[in-house]
C-alpha positions as CSV (number, residue, x, y, z in Angstrom):
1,X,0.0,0.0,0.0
2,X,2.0,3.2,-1.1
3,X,-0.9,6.0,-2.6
4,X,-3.3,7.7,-0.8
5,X,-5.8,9.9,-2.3
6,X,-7.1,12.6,0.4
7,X,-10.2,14.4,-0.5
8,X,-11.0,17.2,2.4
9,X,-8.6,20.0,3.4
10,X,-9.5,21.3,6.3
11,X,-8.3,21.2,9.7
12,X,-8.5,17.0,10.3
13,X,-7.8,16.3,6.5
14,X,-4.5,18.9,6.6
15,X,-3.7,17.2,10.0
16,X,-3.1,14.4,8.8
17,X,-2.1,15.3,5.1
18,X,1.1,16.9,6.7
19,X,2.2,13.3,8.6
20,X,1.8,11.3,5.2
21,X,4.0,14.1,3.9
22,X,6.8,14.0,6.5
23,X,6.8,10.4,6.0
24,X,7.3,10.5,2.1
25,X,4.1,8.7,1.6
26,X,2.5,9.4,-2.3
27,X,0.0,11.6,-1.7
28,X,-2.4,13.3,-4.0
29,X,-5.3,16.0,-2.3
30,X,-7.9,15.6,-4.9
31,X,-10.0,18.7,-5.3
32,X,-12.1,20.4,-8.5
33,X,-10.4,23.0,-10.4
34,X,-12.0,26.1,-8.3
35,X,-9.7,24.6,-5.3
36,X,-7.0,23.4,-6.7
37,X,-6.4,27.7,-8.4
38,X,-7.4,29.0,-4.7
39,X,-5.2,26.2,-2.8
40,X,-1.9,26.9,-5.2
41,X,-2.5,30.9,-4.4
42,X,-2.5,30.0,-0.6
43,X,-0.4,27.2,0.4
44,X,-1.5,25.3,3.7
45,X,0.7,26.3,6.6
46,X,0.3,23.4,9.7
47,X,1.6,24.2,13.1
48,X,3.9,26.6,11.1
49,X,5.2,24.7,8.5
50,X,4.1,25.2,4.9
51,X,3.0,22.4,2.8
52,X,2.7,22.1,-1.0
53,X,0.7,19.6,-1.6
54,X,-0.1,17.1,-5.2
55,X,-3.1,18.6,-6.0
56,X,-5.2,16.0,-8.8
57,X,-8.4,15.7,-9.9
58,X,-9.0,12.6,-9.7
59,X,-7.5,11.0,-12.9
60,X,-3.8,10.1,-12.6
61,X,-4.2,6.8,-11.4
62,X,-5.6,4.2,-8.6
63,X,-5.3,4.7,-4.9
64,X,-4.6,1.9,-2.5
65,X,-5.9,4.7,0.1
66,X,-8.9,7.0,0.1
67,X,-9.2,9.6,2.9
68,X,-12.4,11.2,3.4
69,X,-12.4,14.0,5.3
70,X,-14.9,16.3,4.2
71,X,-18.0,17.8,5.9
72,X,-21.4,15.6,5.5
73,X,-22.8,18.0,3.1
74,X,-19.7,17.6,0.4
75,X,-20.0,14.0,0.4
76,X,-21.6,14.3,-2.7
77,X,-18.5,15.9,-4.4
78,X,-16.1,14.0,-2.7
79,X,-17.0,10.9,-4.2
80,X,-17.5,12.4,-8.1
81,X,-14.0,12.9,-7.2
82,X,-12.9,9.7,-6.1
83,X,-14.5,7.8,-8.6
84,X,-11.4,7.6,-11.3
85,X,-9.1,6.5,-8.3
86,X,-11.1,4.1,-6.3
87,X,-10.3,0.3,-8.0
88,X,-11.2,-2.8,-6.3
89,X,-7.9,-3.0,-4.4
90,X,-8.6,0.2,-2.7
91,X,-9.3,1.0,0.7
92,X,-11.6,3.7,1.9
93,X,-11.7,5.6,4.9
94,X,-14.0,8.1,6.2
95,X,-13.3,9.8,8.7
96,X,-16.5,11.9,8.4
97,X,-19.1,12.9,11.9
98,X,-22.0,10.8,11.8
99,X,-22.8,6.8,11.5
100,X,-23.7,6.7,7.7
101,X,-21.4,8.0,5.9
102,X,-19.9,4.1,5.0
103,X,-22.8,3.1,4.2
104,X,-23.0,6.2,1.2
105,X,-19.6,5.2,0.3
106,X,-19.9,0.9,0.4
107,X,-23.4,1.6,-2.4
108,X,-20.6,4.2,-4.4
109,X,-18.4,2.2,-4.3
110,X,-18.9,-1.8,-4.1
111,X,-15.9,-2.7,-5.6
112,X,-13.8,-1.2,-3.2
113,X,-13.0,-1.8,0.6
114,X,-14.9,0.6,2.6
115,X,-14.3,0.5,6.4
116,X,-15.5,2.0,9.3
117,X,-13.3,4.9,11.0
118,X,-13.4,7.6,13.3
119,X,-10.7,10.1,14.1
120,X,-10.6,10.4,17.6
121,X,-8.7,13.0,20.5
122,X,-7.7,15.9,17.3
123,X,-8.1,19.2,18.8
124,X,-7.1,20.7,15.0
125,X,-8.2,24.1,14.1
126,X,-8.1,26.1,11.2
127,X,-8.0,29.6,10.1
128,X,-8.3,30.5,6.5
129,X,-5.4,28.0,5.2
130,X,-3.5,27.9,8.6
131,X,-4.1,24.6,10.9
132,X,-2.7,24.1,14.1
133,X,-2.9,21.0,16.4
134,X,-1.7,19.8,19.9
135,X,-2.9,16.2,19.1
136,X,-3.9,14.6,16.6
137,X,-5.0,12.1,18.0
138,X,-6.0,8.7,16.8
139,X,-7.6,6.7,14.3
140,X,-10.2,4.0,15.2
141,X,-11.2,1.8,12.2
142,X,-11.6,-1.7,11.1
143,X,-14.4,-3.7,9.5
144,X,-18.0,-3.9,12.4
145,X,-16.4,-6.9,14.1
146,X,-12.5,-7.4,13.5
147,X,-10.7,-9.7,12.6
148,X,-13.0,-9.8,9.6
149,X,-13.1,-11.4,6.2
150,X,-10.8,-8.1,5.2
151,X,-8.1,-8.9,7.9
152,X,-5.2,-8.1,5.2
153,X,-6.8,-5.0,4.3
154,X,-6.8,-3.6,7.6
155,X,-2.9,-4.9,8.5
156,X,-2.1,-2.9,5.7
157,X,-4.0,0.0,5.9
158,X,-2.9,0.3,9.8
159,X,1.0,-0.5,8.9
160,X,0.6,2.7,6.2
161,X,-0.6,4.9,9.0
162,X,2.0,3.8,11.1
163,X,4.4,4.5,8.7
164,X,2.9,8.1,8.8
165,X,3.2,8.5,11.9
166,X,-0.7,8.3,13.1
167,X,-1.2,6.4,15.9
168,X,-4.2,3.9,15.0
169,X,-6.3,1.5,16.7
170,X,-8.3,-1.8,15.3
171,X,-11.1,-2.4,18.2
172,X,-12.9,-6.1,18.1
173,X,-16.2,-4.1,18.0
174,X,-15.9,-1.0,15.7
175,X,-19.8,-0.5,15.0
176,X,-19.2,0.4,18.7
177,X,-16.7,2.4,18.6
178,X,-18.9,4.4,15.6
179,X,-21.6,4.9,18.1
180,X,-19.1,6.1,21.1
181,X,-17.6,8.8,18.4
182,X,-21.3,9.7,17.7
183,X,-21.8,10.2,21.4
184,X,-19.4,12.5,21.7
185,X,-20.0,14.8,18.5
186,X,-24.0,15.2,19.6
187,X,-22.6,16.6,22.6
188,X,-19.5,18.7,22.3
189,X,-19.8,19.7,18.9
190,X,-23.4,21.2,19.0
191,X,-23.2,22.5,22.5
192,X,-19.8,24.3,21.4
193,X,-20.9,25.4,18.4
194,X,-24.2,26.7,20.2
195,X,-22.2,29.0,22.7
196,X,-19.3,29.5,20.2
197,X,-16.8,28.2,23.1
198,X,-13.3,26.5,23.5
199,X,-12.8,22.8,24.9
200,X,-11.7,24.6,27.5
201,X,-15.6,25.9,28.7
202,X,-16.5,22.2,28.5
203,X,-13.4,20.9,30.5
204,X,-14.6,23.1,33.3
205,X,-17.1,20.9,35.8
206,X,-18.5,24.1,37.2
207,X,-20.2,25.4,33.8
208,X,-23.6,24.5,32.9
209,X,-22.9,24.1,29.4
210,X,-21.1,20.5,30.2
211,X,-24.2,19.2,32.0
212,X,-26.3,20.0,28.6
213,X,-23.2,18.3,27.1
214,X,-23.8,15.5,29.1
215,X,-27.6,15.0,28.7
216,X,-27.4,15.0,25.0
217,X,-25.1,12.3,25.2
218,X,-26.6,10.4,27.6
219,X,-29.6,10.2,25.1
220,X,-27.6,9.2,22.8
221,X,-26.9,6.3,24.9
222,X,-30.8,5.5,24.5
223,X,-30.9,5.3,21.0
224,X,-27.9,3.0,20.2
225,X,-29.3,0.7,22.8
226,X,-33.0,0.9,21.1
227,X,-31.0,0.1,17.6
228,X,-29.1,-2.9,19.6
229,X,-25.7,-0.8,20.3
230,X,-24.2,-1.3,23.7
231,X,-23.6,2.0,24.7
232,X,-23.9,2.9,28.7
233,X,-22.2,5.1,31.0
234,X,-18.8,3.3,30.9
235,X,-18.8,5.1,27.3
236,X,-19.7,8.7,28.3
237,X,-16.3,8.4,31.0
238,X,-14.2,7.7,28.3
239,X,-15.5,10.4,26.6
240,X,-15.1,13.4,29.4
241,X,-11.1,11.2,30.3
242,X,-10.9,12.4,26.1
243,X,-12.4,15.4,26.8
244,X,-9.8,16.2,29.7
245,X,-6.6,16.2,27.2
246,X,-7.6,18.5,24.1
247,X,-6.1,21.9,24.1
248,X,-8.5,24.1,26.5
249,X,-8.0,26.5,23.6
250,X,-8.9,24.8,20.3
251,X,-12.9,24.6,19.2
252,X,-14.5,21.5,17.5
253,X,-15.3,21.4,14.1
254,X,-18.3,22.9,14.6
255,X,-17.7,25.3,16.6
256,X,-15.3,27.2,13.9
257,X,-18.1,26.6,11.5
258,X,-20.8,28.3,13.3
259,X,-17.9,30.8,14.4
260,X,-16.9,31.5,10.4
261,X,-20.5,31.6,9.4
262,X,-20.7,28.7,7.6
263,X,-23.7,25.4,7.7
264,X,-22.9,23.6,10.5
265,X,-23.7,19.6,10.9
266,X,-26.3,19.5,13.2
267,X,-28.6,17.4,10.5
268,X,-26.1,14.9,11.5
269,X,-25.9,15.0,14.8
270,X,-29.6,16.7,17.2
271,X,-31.2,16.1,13.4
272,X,-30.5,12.4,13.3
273,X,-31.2,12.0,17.2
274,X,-34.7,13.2,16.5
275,X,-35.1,11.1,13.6
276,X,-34.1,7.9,15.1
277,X,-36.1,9.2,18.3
278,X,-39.3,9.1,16.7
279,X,-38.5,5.7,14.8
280,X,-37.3,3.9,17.6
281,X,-40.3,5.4,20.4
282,X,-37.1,6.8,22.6
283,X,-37.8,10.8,24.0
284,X,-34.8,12.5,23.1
285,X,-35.7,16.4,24.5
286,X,-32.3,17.6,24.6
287,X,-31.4,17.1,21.1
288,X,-34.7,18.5,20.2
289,X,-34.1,21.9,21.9
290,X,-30.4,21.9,20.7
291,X,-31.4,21.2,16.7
292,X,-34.2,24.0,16.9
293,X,-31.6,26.7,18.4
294,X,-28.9,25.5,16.1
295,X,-31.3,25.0,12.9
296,X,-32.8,28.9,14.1
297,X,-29.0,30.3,14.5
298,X,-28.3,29.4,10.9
299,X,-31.1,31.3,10.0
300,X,-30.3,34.4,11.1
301,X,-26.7,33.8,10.3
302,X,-25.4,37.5,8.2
């Protein structure tokens, strides 16, 4: 496994863009022409250093590894671009918020490998074409129970990452492990992006936004157990012991999207919650308050 197609330049994708880079890893950043002019006028600078990056659209050959790391709503695009490079011996990850995102990819592309990944402890942040990071830290993938029929795959899909220097971690129960990272993203991201507030506000066990941090999660925990995921309070620990070593500074995802201006995921996150709360007979108030005031701040957004 030596090439790896990236699609998804912002703060996660040019996190870990750079590592592939350091290790001399073949990497092409596959993006339409529009980005490819406004990304050669501003280079990418990551914790300082500037990176000029293969830009492609697509057609200069297979990838052994595709890296999805766009935003939910650019899904869409992503995979128009990955379509000349994905083959049958290719391996795709997404490392995109949410639990369906494989499932988009697997009926795109069912002559590839598509597994299931989350990127998990990152605190990267980016401004303009400047990302900065104080961990990247780690990715959490494999097929929903491992070792699976596509063992290989995933030894050599975790040796690459090795190679780049990203830690990586193959769980026995990764549809799991898909649920836990969705646990955390209905609760951090929206509540961050709702007060437009650091890590650092939610580290603190005095402010009231963690407790609505921790309610939306624990419905979270209702759902996956209605859909047959064992999620329980064990989970949410892990989470806050995570939550505990990301730079008090840096802002979620979502949080520098609401801050910029721009659509934020919460169709993803308090949108699905609602959705799968009506289908499933489980009361989810929490996510139902935070979708309206998210869905209503977009609204009004200059």
């Amino acid at each position: 496994m030596e090439r790896v197609a990236l699609v998804g330049l912002g703060a996660i994708g040019a996190g870990y863009a750079s590592r592939f880079v350091e290790a001399g890893i073949d990497l092409r950043v596959l993006a339409d022409a529009g980005r490819r002019a406004r990304y050669a006028g501003q280079p990418t600078i990551v914790n300082g250093r500037r990176y000029d990056f293969d830009f492609s659209d697509g057609s200069d050959g297979p990838a052994d590894l595709a890296v999805v790391a766009v935003k939910r709503a650019a899904l869409d695009e992503a995979i128009e671009l990955l379509r000349p490079c994905v083959t049958g011996r290719t391996v795709v990850l997404s490392l995109l918020n949410g639990i369906d995102s494989e499932e988009v990819l697997a009926a795109a592309f069912p002559q590839a490998t598509v597994l299931l990944a989350v990127s998990v402890g990152i605190d990267a942040v980016r401004e303009n074409r400047e990302v900065r990071f104080s961990s990247l830290g780690r990715i959490v993938f494999g097929e929903p129970a491992n070792p699976g029929p596509h063992a290989e795959a995933v030894a050599e899909t975790s040796d690459l990452l090795a190679r780049a220097g990203i830690e990586a971690v193959v769980p026995q129960d990764m549809v799991h492990e898909l649920w836990w990272k969705w646990l955390i993203n209905v609760g951090v991201n929206q509540v961050s992006a709702l007060i437009r507030a650091p890590y650092g506000v939610l580290q603190d066990r005095a402010n009231p936004a963690r407790a609505v941090m921790i309610a939306a999660q624990r419905e979270v925990i209702g759902v996956a157990n209605a859909r047959g995921v064992r999620l329980d309070e064990t989970d949410l620990d892990r989470w806050l012991d995570v939550l505990d070593t990301l730079g008090p500074q840096n802002y979620t995802s979502m949080a520098q999207d609401a801050l910029a201006g721009r659509p934020t995921e919460v169709d993803s996150f308090a949108g699905t919650m609602v959705r799968l709360g009506a289908e499933l007979g489980v009361d989810v108030p929490v996510n139902t308050v935070l979708y309206g005031l998210l869905k209503g701040a977009e609204a009004v957004q200059p």
